[in-house]
C-alpha positions in Angstrom: -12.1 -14.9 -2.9 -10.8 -11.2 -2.6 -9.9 -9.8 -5.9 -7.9 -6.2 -5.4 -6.4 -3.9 -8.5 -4.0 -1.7 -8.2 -3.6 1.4 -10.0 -1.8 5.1 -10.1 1.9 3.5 -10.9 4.2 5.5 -12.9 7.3 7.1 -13.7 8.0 10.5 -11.4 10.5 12.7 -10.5 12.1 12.8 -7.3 10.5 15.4 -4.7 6.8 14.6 -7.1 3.9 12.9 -6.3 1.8 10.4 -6.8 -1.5 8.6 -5.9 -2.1 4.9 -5.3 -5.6 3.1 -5.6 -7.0 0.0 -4.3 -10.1 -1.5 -5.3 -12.4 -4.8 -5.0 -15.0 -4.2 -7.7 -16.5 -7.9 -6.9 -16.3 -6.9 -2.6 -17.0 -4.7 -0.2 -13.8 -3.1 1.4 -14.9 -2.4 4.1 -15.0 -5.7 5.4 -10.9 -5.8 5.2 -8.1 -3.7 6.6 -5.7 -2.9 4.2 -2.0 -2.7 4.1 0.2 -1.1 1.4 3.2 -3.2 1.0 6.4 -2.6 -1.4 9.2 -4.4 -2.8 12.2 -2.9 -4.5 13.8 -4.0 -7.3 16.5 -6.9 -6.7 15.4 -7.9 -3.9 12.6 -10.5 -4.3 15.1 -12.3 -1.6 14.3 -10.1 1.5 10.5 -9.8 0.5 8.0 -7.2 1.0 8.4 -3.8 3.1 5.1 -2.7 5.1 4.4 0.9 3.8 0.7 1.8 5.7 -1.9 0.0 7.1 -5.4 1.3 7.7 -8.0 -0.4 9.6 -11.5 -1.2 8.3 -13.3 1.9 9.5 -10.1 4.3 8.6 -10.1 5.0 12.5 -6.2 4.1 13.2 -3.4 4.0 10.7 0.3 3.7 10.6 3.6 4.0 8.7 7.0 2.6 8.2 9.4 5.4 9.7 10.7 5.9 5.9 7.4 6.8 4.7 6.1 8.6 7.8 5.0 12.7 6.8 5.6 11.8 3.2 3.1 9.4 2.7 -1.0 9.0 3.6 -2.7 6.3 3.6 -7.2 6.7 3.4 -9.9 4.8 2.6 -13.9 5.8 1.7 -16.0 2.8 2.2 -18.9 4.5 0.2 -16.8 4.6 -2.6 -15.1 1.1 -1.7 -11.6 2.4 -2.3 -8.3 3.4 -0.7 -5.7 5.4 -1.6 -1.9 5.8 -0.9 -0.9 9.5 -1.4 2.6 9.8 -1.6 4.4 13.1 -1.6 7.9 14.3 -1.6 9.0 11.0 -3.4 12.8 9.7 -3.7 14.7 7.5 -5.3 14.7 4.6 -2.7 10.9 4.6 -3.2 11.3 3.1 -6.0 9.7 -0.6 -5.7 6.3 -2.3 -6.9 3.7 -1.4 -4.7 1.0 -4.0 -3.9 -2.6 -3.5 -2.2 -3.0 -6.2 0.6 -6.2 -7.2 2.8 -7.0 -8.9 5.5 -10.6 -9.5 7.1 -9.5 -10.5 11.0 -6.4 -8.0 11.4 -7.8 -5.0 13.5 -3.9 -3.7 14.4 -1.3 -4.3 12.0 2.2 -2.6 12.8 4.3 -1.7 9.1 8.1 -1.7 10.7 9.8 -2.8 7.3 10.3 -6.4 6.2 7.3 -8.5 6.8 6.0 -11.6 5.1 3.3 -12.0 3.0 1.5 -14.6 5.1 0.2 -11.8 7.0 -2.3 -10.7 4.9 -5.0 -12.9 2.9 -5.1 -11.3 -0.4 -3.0 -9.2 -2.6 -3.1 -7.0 -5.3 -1.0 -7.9 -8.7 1.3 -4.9 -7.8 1.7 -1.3 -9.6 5.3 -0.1 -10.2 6.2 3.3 -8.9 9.8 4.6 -10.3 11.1 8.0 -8.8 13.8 8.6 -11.0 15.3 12.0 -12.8 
């Protein structure tokens, strides 16, 4: 069983920055992709967004076009941890964010709504409020 813990949540300002980390201290990473998924507040009805996705060697990655030149996903295996870096922030990027992994996805395409079932294991979630 894949055990993943957030971290790097908080309270910004919009236009600021912040850094999301991932980690498995009982696995090894790099035996999963990774995808950083979101969900806003209120609406726990329509699910989780796809944010990134990374594969396991940190070869390919992608983005949901509302993230795409703000955001940047990266993982170092030696150091069995990825990151979200997420620059330029606004108020719609307000959600909890949640690390997600999955062992067989080599290709995973973030396009917005998607459901959980797609990935094995997930993170308990860090909440990330860009607010004045």
């Amino acid at each position: 069983q894949l055990h993943l813990v957030e971290s790097g949540g908080g309270l910004v300002q919009p236009g600021g920055s912040l850094r999301l980390s991932c980690a498995a201290p009982r696995s090894t990473l790099g035996d999963y992709s990774i995808a950083w998924f979101r969900q806003a507040p209120g609406k726990e009805r329509e699910g989780v967004s796809c944010v990134s996705f990374i594969d396991k060697r940190g070869d390919s990655t992608n983005y949901q076009d509302s993230v795409r030149g703000r955001f940047t996903i990266s993982r170092d295996n030696a150091k069995n941890m990825v990151w979200l870096q997420m620059n330029s922030l606004k108020p719609e990027d307000t959600a909890v964010y949640y690390c997600a992994a999955d062992q067989f996805r080599d290709t995973y395409f973030c396009t917005g709504s998607a459901p959980k079932k797609d990935f094995d294991f997930w993170g308990q979630g860090t909440q990330v409020t860009v607010s004045s």
